[in-house]
C-alpha positions in Angstrom: 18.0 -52.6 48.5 20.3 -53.7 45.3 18.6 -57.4 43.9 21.8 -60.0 44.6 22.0 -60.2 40.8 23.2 -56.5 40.8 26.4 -57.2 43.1 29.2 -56.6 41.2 31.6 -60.0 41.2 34.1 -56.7 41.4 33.9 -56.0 44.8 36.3 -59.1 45.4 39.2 -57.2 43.6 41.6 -56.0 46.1 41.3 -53.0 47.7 37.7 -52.8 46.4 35.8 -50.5 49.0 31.6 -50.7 48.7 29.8 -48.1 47.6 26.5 -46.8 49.4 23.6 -45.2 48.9 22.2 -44.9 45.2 25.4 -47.0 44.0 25.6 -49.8 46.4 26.3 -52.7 44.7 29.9 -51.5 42.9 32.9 -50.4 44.3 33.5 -46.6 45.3 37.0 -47.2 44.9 40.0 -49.4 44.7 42.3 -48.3 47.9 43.5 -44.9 45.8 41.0 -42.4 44.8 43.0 -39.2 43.4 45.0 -42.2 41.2 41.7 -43.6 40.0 41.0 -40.3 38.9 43.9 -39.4 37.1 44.0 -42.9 35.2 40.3 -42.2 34.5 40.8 -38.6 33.0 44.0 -39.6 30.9 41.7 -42.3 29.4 42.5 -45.1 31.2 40.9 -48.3 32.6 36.9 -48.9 33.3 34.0 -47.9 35.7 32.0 -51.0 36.5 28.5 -49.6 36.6 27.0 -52.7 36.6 24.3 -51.6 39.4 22.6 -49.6 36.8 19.3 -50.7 35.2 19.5 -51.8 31.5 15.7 -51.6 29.5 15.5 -52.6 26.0 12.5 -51.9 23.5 12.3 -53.8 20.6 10.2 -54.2 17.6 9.1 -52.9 14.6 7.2 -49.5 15.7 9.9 -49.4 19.0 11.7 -46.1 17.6 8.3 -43.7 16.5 6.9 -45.2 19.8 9.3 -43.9 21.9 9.2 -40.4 19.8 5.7 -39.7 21.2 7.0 -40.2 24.9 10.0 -39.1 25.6 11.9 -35.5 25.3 14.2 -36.3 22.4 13.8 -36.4 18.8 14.3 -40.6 17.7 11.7 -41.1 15.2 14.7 -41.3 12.5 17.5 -41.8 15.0 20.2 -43.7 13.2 21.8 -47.2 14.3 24.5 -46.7 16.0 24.2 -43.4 17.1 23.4 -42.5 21.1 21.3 -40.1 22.4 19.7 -38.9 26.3 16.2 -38.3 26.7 13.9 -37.5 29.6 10.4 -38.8 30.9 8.4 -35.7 32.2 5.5 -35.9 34.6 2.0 -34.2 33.0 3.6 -30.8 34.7 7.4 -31.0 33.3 8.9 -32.4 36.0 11.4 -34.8 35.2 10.7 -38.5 36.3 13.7 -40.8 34.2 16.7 -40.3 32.6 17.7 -42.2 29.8 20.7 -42.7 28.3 19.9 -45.0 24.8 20.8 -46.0 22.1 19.4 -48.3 18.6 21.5 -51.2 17.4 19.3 -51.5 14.0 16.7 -54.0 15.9 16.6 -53.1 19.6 16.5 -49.9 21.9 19.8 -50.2 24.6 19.1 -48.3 27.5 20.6 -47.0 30.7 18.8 -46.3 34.0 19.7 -44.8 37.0 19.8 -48.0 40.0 16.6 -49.2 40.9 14.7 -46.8 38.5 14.1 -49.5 35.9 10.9 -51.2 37.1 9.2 -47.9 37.8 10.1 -46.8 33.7 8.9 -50.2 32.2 5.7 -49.9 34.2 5.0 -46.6 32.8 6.2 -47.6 29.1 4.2 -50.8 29.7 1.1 -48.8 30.5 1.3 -46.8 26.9 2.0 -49.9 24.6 -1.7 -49.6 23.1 -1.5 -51.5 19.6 2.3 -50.3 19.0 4.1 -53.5 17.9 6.8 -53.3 20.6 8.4 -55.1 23.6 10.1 -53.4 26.9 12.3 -55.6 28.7 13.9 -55.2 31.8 17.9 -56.5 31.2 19.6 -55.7 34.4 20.4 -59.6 35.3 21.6 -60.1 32.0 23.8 -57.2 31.2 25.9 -55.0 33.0 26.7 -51.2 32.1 30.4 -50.9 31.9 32.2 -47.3 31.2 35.2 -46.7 29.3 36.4 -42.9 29.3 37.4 -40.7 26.1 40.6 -41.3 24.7 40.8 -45.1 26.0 41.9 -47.6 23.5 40.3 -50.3 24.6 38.6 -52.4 22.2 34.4 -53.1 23.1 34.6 -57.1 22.5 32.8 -58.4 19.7 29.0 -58.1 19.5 28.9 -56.0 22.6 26.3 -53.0 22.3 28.1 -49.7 22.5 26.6 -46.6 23.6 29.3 -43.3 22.5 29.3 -40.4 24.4 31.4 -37.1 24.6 32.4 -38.4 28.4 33.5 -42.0 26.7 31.4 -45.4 25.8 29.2 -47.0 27.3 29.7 -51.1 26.7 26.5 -53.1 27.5 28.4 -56.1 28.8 26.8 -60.1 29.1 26.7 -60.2 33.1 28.3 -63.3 33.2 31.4 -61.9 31.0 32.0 -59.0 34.0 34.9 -60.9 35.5 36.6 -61.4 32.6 36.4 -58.5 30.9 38.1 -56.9 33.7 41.1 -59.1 34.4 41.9 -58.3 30.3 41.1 -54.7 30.3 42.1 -53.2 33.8 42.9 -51.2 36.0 39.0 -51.3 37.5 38.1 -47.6 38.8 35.8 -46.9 41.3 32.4 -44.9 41.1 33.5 -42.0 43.5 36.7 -41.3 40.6 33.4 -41.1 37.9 31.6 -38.8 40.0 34.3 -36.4 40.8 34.8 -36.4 36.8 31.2 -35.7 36.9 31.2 -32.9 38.8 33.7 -31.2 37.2 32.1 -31.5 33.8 28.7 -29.9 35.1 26.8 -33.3 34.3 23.5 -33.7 36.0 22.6 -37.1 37.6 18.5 -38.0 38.2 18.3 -38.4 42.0 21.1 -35.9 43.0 20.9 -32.9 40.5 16.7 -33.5 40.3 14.0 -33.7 43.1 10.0 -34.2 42.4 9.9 -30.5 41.2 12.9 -30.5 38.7 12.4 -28.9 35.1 14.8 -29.3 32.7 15.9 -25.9 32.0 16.9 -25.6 35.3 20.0 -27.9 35.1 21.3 -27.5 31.6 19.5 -30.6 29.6 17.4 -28.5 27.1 19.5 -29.1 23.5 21.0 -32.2 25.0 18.3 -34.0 26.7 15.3 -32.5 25.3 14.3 -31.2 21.5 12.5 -28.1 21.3 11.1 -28.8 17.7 9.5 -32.2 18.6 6.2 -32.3 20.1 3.3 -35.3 21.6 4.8 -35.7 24.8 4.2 -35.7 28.0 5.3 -32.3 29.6 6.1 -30.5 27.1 3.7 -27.3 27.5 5.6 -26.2 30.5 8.9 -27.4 28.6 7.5 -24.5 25.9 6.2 -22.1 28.4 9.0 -21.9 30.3 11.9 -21.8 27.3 9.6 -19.2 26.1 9.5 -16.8 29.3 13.3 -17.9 30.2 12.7 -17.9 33.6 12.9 -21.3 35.4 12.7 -21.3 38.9 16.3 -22.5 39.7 19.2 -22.9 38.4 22.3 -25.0 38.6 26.0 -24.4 39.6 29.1 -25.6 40.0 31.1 -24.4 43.4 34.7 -24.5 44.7 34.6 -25.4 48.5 37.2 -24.2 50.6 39.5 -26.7 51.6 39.8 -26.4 54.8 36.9 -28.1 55.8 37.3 -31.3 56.7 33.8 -33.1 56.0 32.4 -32.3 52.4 28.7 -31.2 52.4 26.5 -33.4 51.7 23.4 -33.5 49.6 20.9 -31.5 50.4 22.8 -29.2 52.6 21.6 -25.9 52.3 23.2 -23.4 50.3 22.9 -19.5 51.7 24.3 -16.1 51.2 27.8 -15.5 53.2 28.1 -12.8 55.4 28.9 -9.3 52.9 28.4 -11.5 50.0 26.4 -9.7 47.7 22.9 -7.7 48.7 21.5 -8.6 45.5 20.4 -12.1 46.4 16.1 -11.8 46.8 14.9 -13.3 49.9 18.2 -14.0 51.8 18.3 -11.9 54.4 21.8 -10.2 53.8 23.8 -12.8 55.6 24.1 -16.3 56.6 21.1 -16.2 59.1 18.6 -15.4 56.0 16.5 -17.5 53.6 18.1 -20.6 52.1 19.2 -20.2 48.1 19.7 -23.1 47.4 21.2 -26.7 48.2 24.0 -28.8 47.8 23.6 -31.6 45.1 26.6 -33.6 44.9 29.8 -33.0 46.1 33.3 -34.5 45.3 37.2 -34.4 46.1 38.5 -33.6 42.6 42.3 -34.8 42.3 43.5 -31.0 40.8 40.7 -28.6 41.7 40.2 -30.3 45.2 36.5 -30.2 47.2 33.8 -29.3 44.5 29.9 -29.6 43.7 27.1 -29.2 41.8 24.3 -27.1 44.0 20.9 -25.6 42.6 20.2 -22.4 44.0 17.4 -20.0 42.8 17.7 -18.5 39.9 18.4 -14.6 40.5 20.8 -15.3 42.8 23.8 -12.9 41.6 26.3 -14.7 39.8 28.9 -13.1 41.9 27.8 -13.8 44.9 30.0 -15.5 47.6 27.8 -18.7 49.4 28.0 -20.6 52.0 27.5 -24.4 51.9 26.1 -25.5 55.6 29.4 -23.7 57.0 31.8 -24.1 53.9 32.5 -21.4 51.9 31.7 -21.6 48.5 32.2 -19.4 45.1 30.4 -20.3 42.2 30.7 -21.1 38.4 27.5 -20.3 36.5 26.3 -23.9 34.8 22.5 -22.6 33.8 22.3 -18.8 32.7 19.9 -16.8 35.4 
């Protein structure tokens, strides 16, 4: 359950619907989701995201600290400049997500809801004699998204994470309200995750389960740097960029849309009757083994019911799927 802290003062705009799940605490949307999308995509108004966890490290060692445990490269990473990076289990699977970046004296960073206590803990446990401090931020600052192309200006002395999506403002809490009577139209969460979708972006907790690697949804080069070492995971990260063969792999499907109901996650994905024959394992039809499942799935204002499904990896990349009872045909994401 969100903390009361994390409730967005938002939810009292009009029209603001509640979002569930993973991203209580915000609004889904506004009263009109295909125009929340559109404004969102031409580069207009904001995504409160102010459910999301906010963790910052600071002190003098903070940066080559964090180089020895996570998946990306920031030993020398410059202020200013933003960056993802992982947190693998001992075997490569992935754990956190971070999206981060250095202001010249502290480490900004972005969790996925509810994820935050679980990271500091772990960071907590590997201080040793580093001279660093992890904080956990979420009460005080709230994760606000502004889309490429928008001209709105971050206000001053406001933490700014850049991204090829947009920026990412770390917003004072108590300035949420505010900020969005000067800088609207507010946009709903399910607007972001259609976006999502159709750019192929993974999300910890939809496109990952306990056994996710990161080759198998597209983060190696963006996520994680194959020329850094000393972390945790990172032999199977090697082994398995090495052999090229990771167990899964993700993709992006068009739904029919005639269905009604949109799949949800976790519905499983299989092999549609004459299909393919190529698909190991699945039986030749929709009776046979299960390829796969659905991840996340989204009405897209242009391309209309899509999602994100990871299905194993030598299943053809021609092959016409099924999604529970929805047909499916599929875009490759992650090379087989």
């Amino acid at each position: 359950m969100q903390r009361h802290s994390t409730i967005s003062p938002l939810l009292s705009l009009p029209g603001a619907v509640p979002a569930e799940g993973r991203d209580e605490g915000v609004a889904a949307h506004y009263g009109d989701l295909f125009r929340e999308q559109r404004t969102l995509a031409d580069g207009g108004g904001f995504v409160d995201l102010s459910h999301r966890g906010v963790v910052t490290v600071s002190g003098g060692d903070r940066l080559s600290w964090l180089h020895l445990l996570l998946t990306q490269h920031v030993s020398d990473l410059p202020a200013g400049q933003a960056t993802e990076a992982l947190v693998l289990s001992a075997h490569g699977h992935i754990e956190h997500a971070l999206s981060l970046v250095d202001d010249g004296e502290t480490v900004w960073a972005h969790v996925e809801p509810g994820t935050q206590e679980a990271l500091i803990a772990y960071l907590e446990s590997m201080k040793f004699f580093y001279r660093v401090e992890v904080a956990d931020r979420t009460d005080d600052f709230a994760v606000v998204h502004l889309p490429a192309g928008s001209i709105a200006e971050a206000p001053e002395g406001v933490v700014v994470l850049e991204t090829p999506q947009g920026r990412d403002l770390f917003l004072p809490r108590d300035g949420l309200e505010a900020y969005a009577a000067a800088n609207g139209p507010a946009i709903g969460v399910l607007a972001y995750e259609a976006l999502r979708v159709e750019a192929h972006r993974p999300r910890l907790g939809f496109e990952t389960d306990h056994r996710t690697i990161p080759h198998e949804i597209g983060l190696i080069g963006t996520a994680v740097h194959l020329q850094k070492g000393c972390y945790r995971g990172q032999e199977t990260v090697a082994r398995v960029h090495n052999l090229g063969k990771p167990p899964r792999r993700l993709v992006f499907l068009h739904l029919d849309g005639s269905e009604v109901h949109l799949p949800g996650h976790g519905t499983p994905v299989r092999l549609a009757a004459g299909g393919t024959s190529q698909a190991e394992g699945s039986g030749g039809g929709e009776e046979g083994r299960q390829l796969g499942f659905i991840t996340t799935s989204a009405r897209h204002y242009e391309l209309g019911p899509i999602a994100l499904a990871l299905v194993k990896r030598n299943v053809p990349v021609d092959a016409k799927l099924l999604a529970g009872g929805t047909a499916a045909a599929q875009e490759t994401v992650v090379e087989p």
